[in-house]
Phi, psi and omega in degrees: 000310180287353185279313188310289194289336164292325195278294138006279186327296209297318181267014151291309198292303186295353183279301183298316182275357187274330179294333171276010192260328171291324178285302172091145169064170196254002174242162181196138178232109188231160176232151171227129190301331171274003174256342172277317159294010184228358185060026156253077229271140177210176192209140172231128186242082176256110173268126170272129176247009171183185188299330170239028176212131170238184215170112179228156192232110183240163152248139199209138175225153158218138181298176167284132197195176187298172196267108178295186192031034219284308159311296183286033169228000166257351173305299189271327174256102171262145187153115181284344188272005192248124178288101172325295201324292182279013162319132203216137177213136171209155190195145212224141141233181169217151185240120186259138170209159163206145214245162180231096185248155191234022155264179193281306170312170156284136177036054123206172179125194207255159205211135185256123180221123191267122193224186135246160217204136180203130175237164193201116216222077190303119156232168178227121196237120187276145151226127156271140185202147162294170133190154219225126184216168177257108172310132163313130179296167192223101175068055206018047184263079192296124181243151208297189174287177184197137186244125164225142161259154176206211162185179211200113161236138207293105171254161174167190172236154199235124157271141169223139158283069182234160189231158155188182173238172157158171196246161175174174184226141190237134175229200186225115163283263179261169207324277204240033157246139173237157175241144185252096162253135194260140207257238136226158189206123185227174188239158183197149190181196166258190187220180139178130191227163166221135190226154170224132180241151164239140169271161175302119175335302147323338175307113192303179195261324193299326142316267181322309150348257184323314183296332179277340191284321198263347151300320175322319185297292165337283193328297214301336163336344216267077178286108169226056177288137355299350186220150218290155165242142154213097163262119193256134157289139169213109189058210176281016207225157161249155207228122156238146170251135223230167161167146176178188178296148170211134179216162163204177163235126184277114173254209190294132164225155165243127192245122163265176157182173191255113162255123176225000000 
């Protein structure tokens, strides 16, 4: 018996090291396909640092393009002046992570990974707005007021700060392809951002004056609770400075990638 269980061991041991010897190496270089198909481009860098802990680095970019989820984003940002419609958002992170695994291989098996998140979130925010000003008279001539519409965009960047977790399972398809599935997950952190809109430099002070008073007036109009605006004139420009709460959700995505 006891010889029968040495021999068991033996064709265990050699079964584990000939499979870790066919998947091979301690790195995977990955993409994840649902996130690419949404035009979220991202690259993944995974080093296994023992038999069940790896430390990964990913970059995620999206061009600039319209504001997706565009209804649940009028949830949060109320406000009739701002045209959803041309809303423009585009945005890069980095991802720090390190995964925990609980299969018998390396970086793979069912997997728990605890993460940090740091973004950076270009927007272009159109506000349509009013304002009313008095011409200078022409040849002591007094002229009546003039109501102008117009509109104004706020551009800048929204910074984030974040931690989170989630699950998900990694298998070895084939010699050095792997499939990653992220199961769920979220993140939660802070924010704080600056947008800016400016007039033409040329712009008279009897024109400008009213036009920065009624954008300001527009904004501050703006309910995006949880998080705070402070809009300020400054010079020919308008300033709103941003901070609030920052959250996500990682839901299911499926990730390939080359292991060497």
């Amino acid at each position: 018996m006891k010889k029968l269980f040495i021999v068991v061991a033996l064709i265990c041991i050699y079964t584990i090291s000939n499979a870790q010897s066919l998947i091979g190496g301690d790195h995977i270089l990955k993409t994840n396909l649902s996130a690419d198909a949404l035009q979220n481009y991202n690259l993944t860098f995974e080093k296994s640092l023992n038999h069940f802990m790896s430390l990964s680095v990913s970059y995620a970019t999206m061009p600039k393009r319209n504001l997706p989820l565009k209804e649940l984003a009028k949830q949060f940002i109320d406000n009739p002046n701002i045209n959803f419609d041309n809303f423009k958002v585009a945005n890069n992170s980095i991802t720090v992570e390190s995964r925990f695994y609980l299969g018998i291989q390396k970086m793979s098996g069912f997997y728990i990974a605890p993460y940090a998140r740091f973004g950076n979130m270009e927007v272009e925010v159109p506000v349509n707005y009013k304002y009313t000003y008095t011409p200078a008279p022409v040849q002591g001539v007094s002229l009546p007021a003039q109501t102008i519409s117009t509109s104004a965009n706020l551009t800048g960047t929204i910074r984030s700060q974040s931690v989170g977790a989630y699950f998900g399972m990694q298998y070895q398809l084939l010699t050095k392809l792997v499939l990653d599935f992220w199961v769920i997950g979220g993140h939660y952190g802070t924010s704080n951002g600056k947008l800016q809109a400016d007039l033409p430099t040329n712009t008279p002070a009897i024109i400008a004056t009213p036009a920065l008073n009624a954008l300001k007036s527009t904004i501050d109009q703006t309910n995006a609770n949880p998080f705070h605006l402070n809009t300020i004139v400054s010079g020919n420009s308008i300033i709103t400075n941003t901070e609030g709460p920052w959250a996500g959700i990682r839901g299911a995505g499926i990730t390939v990638g080359l292991r060497f």
